[in-house]
Biopython code that builds the backbone (N, CA, C, O; Angstrom):
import numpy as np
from Bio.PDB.StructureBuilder import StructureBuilder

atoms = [
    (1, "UNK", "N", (-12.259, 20.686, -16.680)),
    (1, "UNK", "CA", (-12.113, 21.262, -15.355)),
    (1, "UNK", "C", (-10.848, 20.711, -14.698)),
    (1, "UNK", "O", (-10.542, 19.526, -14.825)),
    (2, "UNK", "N", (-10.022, 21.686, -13.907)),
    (2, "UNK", "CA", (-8.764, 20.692, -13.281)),
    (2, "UNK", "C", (-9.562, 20.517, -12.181)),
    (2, "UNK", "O", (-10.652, 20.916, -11.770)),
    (3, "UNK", "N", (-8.467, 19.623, -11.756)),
    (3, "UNK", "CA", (-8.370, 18.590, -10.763)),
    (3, "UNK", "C", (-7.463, 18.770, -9.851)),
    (3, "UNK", "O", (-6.567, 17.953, -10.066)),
    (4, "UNK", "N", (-7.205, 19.466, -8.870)),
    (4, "UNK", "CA", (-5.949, 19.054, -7.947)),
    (4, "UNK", "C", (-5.875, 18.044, -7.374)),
    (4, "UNK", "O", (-6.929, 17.744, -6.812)),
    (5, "UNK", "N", (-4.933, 17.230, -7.233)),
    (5, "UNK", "CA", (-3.955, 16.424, -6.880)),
    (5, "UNK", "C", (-3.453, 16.282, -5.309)),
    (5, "UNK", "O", (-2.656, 17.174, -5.016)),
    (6, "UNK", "N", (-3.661, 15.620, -4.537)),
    (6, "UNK", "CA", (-3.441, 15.634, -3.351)),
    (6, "UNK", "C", (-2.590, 14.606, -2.541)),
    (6, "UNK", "O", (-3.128, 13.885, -1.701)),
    (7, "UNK", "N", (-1.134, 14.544, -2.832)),
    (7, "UNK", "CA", (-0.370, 13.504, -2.127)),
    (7, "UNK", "C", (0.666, 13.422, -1.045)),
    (7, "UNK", "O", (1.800, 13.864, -1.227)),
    (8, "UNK", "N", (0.189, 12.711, 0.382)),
    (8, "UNK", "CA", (0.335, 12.540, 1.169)),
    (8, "UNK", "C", (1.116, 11.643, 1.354)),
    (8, "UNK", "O", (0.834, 10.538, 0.891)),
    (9, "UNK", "N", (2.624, 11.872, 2.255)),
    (9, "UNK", "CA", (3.893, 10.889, 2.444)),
    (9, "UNK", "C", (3.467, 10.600, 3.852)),
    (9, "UNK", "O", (3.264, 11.699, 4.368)),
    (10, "UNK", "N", (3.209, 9.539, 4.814)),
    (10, "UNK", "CA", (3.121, 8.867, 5.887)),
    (10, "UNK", "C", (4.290, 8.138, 5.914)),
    (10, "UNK", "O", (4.642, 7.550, 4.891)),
    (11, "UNK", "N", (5.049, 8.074, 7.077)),
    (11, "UNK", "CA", (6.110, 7.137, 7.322)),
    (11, "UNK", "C", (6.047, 6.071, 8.705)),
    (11, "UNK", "O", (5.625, 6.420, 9.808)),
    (12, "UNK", "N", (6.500, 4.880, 8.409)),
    (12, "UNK", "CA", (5.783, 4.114, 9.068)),
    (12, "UNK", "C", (7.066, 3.064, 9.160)),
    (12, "UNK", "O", (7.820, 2.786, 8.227)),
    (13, "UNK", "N", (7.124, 2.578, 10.443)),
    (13, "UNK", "CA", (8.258, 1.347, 10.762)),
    (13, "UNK", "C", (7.943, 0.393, 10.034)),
    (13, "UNK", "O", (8.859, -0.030, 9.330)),
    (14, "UNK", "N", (6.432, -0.381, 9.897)),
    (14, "UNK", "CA", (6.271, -1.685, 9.172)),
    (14, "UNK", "C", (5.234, -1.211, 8.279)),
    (14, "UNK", "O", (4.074, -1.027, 8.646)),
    (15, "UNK", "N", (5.727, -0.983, 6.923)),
    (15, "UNK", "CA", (4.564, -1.112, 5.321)),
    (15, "UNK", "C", (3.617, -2.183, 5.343)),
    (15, "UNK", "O", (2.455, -1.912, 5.041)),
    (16, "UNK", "N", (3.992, -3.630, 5.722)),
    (16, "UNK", "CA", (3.002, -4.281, 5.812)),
    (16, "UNK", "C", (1.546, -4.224, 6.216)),
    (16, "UNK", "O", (0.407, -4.312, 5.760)),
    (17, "UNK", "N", (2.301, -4.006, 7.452)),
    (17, "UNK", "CA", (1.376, -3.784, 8.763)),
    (17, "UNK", "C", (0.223, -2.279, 8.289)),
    (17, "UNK", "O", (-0.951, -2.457, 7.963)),
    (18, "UNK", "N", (0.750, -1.166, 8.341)),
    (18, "UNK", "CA", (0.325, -0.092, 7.712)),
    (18, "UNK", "C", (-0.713, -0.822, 6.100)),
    (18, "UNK", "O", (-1.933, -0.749, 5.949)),
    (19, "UNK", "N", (-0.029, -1.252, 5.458)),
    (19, "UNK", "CA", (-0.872, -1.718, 4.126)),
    (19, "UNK", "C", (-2.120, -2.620, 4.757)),
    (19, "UNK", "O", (-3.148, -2.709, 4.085)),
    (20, "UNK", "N", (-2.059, -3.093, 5.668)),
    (20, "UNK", "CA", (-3.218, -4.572, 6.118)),
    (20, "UNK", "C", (-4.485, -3.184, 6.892)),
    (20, "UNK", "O", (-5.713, -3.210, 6.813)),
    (21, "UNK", "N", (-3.646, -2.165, 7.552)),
    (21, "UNK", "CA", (-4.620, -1.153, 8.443)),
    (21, "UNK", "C", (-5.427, -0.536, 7.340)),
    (21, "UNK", "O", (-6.609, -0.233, 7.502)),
    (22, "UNK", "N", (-4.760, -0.350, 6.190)),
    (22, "UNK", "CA", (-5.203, 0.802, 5.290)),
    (22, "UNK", "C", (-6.626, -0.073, 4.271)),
    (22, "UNK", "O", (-7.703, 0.451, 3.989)),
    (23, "UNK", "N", (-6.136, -1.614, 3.863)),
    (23, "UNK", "CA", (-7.105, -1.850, 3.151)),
    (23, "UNK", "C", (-8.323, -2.576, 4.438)),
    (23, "UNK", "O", (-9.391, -2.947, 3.949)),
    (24, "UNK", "N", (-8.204, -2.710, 5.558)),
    (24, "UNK", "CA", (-9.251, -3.131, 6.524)),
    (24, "UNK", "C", (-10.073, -1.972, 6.706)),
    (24, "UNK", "O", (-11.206, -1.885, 7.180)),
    (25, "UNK", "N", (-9.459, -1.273, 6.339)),
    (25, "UNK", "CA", (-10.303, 0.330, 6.147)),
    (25, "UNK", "C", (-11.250, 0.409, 5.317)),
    (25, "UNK", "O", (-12.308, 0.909, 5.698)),
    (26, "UNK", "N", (-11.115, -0.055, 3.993)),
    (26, "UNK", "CA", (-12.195, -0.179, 2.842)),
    (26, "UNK", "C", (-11.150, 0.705, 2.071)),
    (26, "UNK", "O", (-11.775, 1.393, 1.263)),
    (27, "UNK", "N", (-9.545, 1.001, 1.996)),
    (27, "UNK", "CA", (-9.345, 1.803, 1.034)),
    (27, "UNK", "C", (-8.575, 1.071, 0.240)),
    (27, "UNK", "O", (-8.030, 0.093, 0.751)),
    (28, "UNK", "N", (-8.342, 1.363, -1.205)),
    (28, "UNK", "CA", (-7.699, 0.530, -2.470)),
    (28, "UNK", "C", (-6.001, 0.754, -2.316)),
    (28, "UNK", "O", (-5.550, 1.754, -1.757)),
    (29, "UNK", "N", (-5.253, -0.166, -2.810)),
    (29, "UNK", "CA", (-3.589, 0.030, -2.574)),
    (29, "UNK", "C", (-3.485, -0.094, -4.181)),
    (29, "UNK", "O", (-4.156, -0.915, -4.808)),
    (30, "UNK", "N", (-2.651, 0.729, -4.733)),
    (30, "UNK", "CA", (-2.428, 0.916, -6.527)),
    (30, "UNK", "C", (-1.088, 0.002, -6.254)),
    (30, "UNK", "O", (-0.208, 0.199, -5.415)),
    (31, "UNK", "N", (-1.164, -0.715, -6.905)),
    (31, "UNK", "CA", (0.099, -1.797, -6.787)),
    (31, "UNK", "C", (0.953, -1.509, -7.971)),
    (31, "UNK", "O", (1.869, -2.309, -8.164)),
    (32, "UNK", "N", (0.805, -0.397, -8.895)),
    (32, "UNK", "CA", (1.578, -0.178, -9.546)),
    (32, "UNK", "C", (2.672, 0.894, -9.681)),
    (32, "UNK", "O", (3.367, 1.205, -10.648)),
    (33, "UNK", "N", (2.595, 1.577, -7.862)),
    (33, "UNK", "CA", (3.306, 1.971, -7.088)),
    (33, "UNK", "C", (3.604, 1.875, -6.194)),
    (33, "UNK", "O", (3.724, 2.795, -5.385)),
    (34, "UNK", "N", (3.915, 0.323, -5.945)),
    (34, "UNK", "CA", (3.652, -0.245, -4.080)),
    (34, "UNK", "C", (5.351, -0.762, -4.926)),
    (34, "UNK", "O", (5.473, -0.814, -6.150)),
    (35, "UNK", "N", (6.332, -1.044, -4.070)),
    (35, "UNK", "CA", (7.657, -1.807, -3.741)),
    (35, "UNK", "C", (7.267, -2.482, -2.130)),
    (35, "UNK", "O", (6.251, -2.585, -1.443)),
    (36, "UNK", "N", (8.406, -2.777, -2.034)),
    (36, "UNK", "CA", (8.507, -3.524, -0.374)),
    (36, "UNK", "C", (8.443, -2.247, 0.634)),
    (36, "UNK", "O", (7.809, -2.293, 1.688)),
    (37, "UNK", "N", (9.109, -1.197, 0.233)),
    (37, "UNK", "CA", (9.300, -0.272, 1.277)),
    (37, "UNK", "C", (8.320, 0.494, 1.148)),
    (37, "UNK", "O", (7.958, 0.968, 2.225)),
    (38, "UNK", "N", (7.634, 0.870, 0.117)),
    (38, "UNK", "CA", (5.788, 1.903, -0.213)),
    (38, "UNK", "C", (5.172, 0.891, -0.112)),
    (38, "UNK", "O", (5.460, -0.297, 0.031)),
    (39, "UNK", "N", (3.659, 1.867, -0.260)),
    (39, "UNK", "CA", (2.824, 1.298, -0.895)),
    (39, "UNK", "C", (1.654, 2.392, -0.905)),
    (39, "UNK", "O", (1.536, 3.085, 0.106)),
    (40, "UNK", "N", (0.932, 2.558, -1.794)),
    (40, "UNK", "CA", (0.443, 3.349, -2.779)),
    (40, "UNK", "C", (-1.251, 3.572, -1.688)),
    (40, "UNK", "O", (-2.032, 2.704, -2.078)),
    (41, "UNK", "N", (-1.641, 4.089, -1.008)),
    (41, "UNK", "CA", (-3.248, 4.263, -0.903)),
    (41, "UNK", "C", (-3.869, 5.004, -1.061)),
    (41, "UNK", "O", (-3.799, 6.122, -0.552)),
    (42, "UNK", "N", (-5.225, 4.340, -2.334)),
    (42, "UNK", "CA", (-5.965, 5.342, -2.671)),
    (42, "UNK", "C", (-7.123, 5.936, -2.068)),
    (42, "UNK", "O", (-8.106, 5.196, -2.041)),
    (43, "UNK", "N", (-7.273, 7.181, -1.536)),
    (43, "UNK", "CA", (-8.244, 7.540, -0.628)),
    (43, "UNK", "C", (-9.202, 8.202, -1.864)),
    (43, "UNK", "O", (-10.002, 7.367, -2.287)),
    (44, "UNK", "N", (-9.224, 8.518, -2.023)),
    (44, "UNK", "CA", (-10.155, 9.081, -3.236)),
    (44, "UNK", "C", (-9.055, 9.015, -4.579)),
    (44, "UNK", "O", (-7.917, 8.568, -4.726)),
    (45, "UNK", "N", (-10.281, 9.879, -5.671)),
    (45, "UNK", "CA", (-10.225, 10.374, -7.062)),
    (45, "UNK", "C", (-8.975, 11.136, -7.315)),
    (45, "UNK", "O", (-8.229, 10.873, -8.258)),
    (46, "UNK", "N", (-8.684, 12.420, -6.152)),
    (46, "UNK", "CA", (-7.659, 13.149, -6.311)),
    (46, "UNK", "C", (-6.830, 13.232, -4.926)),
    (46, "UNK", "O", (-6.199, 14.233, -4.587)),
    (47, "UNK", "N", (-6.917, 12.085, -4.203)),
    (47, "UNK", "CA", (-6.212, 12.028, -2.989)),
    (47, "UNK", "C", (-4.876, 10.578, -2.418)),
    (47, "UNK", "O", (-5.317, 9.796, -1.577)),
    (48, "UNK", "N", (-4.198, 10.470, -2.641)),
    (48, "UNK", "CA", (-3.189, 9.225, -2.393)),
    (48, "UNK", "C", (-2.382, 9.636, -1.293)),
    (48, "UNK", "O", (-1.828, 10.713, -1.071)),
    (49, "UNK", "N", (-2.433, 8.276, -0.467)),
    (49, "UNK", "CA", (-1.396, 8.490, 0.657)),
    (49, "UNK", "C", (-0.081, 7.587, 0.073)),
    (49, "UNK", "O", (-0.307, 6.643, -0.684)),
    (50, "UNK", "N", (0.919, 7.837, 0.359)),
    (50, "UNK", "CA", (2.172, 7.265, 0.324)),
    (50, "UNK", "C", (2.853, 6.609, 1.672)),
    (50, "UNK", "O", (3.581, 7.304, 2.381)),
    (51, "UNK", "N", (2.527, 4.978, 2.042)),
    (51, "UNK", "CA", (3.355, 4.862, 3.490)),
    (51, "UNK", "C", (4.834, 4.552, 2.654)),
    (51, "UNK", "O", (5.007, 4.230, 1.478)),
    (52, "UNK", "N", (5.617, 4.739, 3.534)),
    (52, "UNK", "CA", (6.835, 4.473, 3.211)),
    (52, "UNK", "C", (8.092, 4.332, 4.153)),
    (52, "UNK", "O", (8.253, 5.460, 4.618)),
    (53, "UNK", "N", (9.045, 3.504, 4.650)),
    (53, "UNK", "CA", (9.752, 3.340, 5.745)),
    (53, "UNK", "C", (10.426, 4.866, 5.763)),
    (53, "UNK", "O", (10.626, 5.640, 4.827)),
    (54, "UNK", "N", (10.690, 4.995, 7.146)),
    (54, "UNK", "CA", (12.056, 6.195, 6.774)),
    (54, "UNK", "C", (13.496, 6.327, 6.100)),
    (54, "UNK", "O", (14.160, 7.265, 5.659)),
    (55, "UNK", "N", (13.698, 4.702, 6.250)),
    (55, "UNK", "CA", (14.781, 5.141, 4.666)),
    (55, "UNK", "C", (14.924, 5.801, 3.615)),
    (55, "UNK", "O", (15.836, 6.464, 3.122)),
    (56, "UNK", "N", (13.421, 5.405, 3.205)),
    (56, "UNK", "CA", (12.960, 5.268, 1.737)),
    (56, "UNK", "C", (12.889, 6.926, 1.607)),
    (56, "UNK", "O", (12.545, 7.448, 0.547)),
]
sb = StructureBuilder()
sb.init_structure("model")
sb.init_model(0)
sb.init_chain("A")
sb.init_seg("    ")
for serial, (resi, resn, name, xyz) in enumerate(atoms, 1):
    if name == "N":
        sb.init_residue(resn, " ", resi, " ")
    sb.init_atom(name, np.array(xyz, "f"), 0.0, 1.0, " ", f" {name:<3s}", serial, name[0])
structure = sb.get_structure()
């Protein structure tokens, strides 16, 4: 069965800060797409948010 895929770019002045809101939430950060300027959150199975500065 597919699966769609659902990924969401959020932009945000401080990643940190945003990363500390997101896992006080109860949601998972994939660190094997987090840098200094992302970071990866997994909201579900087929759903990821992307924070990321506006540089980036």
């Amino acid at each position: 069965m597919y699966r769609q895929m659902i990924f969401v770019n959020l932009v945000t002045a401080d990643v940190p800060a945003a990363r500390k809101f997101f896992t006080e939430l109860g949601y998972e950060i994939n660190p094997q797409f987090c840098t200094d300027e992302n970071a990866c959150v997994v909201i579900s199975d087929t759903i990821v948010a992307m924070l990321m500065t506006r540089e980036h």
